[in-house]
Structures are given as structure tokens and as C-alpha cells.
C-alpha positions in Angstrom: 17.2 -36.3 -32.3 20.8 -36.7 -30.6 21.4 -36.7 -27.4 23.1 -33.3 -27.4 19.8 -31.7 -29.0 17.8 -33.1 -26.5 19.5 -31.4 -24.1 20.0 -28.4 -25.3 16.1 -28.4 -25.6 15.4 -29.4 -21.8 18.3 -26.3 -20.8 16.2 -23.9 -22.8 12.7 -25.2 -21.5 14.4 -25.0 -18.1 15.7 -21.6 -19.0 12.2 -20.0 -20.2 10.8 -21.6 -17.3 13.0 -20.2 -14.9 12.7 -16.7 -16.7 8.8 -17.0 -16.5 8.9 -17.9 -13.0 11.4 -14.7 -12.4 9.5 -12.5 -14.3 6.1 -13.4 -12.4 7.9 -12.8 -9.2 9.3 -9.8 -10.2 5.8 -8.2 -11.6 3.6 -9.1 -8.1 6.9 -7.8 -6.0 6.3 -4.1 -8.0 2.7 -4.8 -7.8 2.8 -5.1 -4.1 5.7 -2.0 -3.6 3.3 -0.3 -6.0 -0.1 -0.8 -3.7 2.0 -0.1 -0.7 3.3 3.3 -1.7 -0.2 4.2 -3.1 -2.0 3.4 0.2 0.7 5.1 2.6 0.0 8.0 0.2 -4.2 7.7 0.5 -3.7 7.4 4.6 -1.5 10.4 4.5 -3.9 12.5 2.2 -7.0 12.1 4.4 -4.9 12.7 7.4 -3.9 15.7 6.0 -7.5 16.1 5.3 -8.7 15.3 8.8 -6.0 17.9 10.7 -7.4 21.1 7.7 -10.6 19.9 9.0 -10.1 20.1 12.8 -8.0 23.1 12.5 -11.3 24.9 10.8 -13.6 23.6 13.7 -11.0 24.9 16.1 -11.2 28.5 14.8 -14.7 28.5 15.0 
């Protein structure tokens, strides 16, 4: 190999691993937002839950 190949071969190992790394980041940052939003919306569904429930022992 030449010199030039070589390099061009450590930028594009550098590149994928620079891409990998991003793209791991990227899928636990929506994995996180994602569990977030889903358990803001569970706490929020049994609260609702909890006020039907005490509005029906109220009535009684």
C-alpha cells in the first residue's frame, strides 16, 4: 500500500467509527425521550384513574 491508501483507510475507519459511536448515542437518547414520555403518560393515566375513583366514593 502507499501512503495515501493508508490514509485514506484510517479516515474511513475513523469515519465509521465516529458514525457508529453517533448512531449509538443517538438510539439510547430516543430510547430514553421514548421511556420518559411513556412513563409521564402511565403516571398521568392512573392519576386520572385515582381522581374517577375518588370522585365515585365521594358521591356515595
Amino acid at each position: 500500500m502507499q501512503s495515501g491508501e493508508i490514509t485514506g483507510v484510517l479516515i474511513a475507519m475513523a469515519v465509521g467509527l465516529v458514525a457508529f459511536a453517533l448512531s449509538r448515542w443517538a438510539t439510547r437518547r430516543v430510547m430514553q425521550r421514548r421511556a420518559a414520555r411513556e412513563k409521564a403518560t402511565a403516571e398521568a393515566t392512573q392519576s386520572r384513574q385515582v381522581r374517577r375513583a375518588n370522585a365515585r366514593r365521594q358521591q356515595r
